[in-house]
N, C-alpha and C positions, 0 to 999 in steps of 0.2 A: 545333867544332860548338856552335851555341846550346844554352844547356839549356832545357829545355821548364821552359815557365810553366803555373801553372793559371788554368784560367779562369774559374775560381769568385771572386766577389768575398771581398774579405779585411779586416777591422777595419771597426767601425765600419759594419757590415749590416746595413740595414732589414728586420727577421724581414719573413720572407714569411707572409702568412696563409694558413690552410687554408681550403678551400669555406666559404663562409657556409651560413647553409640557406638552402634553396632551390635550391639550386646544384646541378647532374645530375654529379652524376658524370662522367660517362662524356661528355657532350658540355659539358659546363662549364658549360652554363647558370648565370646570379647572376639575384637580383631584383632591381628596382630600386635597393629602400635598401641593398642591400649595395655594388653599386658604388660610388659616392663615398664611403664608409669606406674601398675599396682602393685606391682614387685620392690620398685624401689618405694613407696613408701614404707614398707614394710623392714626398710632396712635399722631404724634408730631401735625396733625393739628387736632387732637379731642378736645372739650370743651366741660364741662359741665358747665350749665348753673342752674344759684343760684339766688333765689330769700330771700326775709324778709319770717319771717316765719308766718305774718299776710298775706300775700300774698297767704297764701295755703289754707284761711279761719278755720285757727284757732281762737279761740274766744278770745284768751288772746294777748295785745299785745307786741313788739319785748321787750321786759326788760330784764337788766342784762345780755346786750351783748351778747342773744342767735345765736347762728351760722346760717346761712343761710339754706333753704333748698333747693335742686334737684330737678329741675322742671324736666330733662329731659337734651340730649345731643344736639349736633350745631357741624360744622367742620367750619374750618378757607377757604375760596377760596380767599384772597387777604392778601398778605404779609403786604399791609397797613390798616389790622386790622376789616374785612367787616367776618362776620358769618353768616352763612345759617343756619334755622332752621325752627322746624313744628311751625307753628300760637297756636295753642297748647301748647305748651311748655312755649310762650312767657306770653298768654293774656294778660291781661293789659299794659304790658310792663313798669310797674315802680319798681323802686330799686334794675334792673338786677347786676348781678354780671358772669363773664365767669371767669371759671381755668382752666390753660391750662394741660396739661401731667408733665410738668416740674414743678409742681407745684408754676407757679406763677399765681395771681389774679388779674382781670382787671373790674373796674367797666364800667358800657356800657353806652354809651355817647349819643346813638342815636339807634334808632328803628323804620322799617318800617314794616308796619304789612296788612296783605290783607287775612282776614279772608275767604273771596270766594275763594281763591284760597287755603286758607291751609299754608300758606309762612311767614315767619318773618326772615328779614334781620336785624343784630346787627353791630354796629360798637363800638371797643375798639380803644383804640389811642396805638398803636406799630409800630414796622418796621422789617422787615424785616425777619414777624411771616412764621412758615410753611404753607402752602396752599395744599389744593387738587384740584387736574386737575377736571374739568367740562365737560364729555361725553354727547353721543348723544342721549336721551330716546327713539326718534322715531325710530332710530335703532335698540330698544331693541328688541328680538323674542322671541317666545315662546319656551321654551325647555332649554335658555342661563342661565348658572351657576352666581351667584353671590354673593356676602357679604354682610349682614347688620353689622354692624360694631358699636361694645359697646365700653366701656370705656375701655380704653388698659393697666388696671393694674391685677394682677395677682387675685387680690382678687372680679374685678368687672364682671360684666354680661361678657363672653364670644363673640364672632363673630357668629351671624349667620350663616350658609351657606344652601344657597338658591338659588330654579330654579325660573323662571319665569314662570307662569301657565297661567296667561291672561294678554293681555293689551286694548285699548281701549275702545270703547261705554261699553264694558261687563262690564266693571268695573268700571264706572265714569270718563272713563279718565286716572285712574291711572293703576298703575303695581301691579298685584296681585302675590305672591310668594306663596310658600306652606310650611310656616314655618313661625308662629306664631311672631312680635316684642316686646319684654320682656316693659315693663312700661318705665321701668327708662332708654332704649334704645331709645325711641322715638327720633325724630327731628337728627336721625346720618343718615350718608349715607348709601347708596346700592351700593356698589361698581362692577363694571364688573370685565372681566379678564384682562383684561388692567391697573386695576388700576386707574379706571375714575370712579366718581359717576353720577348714572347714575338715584339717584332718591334719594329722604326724608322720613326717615320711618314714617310710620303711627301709633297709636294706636289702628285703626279699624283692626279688627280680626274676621271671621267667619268659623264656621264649614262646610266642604259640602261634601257630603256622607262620615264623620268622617273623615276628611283628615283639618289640619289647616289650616288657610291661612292669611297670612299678605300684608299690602298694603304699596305701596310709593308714592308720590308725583312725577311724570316724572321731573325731572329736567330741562329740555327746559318751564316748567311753569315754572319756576323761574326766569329763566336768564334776561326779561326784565326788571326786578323788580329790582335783582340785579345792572344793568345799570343803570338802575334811580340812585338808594342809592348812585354808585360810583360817579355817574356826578353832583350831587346835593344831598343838603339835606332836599331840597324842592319837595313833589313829584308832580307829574304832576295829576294823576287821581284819580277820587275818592274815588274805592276803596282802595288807596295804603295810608292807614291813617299814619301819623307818630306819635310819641310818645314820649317825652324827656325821657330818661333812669333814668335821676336824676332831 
């Protein structure tokens, strides 16, 4: 029997901040200037996630040491080297690569992937990498303020900031926001006011009476998934296929 992992990230964690003020309590509302303070913490455990460039069904293949391309982003939740990310981003899951903000680069060792669910878990070999804290989605509400969270460099996609418009059956499941997730955003978190991710952005995007809307992944879908990958690199059920990296 596997032994159970926690799913709390470990070494190397980005403190989560309390409410700024401003911030409701009770529906989480932030004020403007607090958001991108919470945003850029969040940036030491951001990855973007790099594939071959056959990988993106281009017709020509990788020759003359062409550079990788941007599937899409992942955040670090375990100092010893575990990435969250959209199913999406990953597909096939071969010849990943993750960089991290500090500009170093880590080829990916291991990948579990659960297409019904939306989820792809990566493992790189580090220690003592940054991590973001794991909140509670079924606590999310309708009206709470939050971040979708880009690449954290001056020249990349910006942080969203975003309420929460629906959750549950109305939506599949997931958390619907009213603020569109840019492409090359995908698979980053949703951050609350606390400074906890509280969901995985989506690609899906719809208009409703002219208003945008973007979706997440609730994060409590993930978390068992996550446990697996930590406790083993064997997964247990069927959907949760694994993948060599290389």
């Amino acid at each position: 029997m596997l032994a159970t992992a926690q799913g709390t990230p470990t070494g190397g964690q980005v403190t989560a901040r309390q409410p700024e003020p401003g911030a409701g309590a009770g529906a989480g509302q932030a004020t403007a200037a607090a958001r991108p303070r919470r945003a850029d913490s969040a940036g030491p455990a951001m990855v973007r996630i790099l594939a071959p460039p056959m990988a993106t069904g281009r017709p020509t293949p990788n020759k003359g040491g062409q550079p990788p391309v941007q599937r899409g982003l992942g955040f670090l939740v375990d100092g010893r080297g575990f990435v969250l990310t959209h199913y999406d981003v990953v597909r096939d899951g071969k010849g990943l690569e993750v960089a991290l903000a500090d500009g170093r680069t880590f080829a990916v060792k291991q990948v579990w992937r659960d297409p019904l669910a939306g989820i792809a878990v990566l493992r790189i070999e580090g220690r003592d990498l940054p991590a973001l804290l794991l909140g509670d989605s079924e606590g999310v509400r309708v009206g709470e303020a939050t971040v979708a969270v880009g690449w954290p460099t001056a020249s990349a996609t910006p942080p969203v900031s975003a309420t929460i418009r629906a959750t549950g059956a109305a939506t599949g499941g997931n958390l619907a926001i009213d603020a569109p997730i840019p492409t090359e955003s995908v698979g980053g978190p949703l951050i609350n006011a606390r400074g906890q991710v509280v969901g995985i952005t989506s690609a899906d995007a719809h208009v409703t009476d002219g208003s945008p809307r973007g979706f997440a992944i609730p994060i409590d879908r993930a978390k068992s998934m996550l446990r697996e990958a930590q406790a083993s690199a064997a997964p247990s059920r069927p959907a949760f296929a694994s993948a060599s990296g290389r």
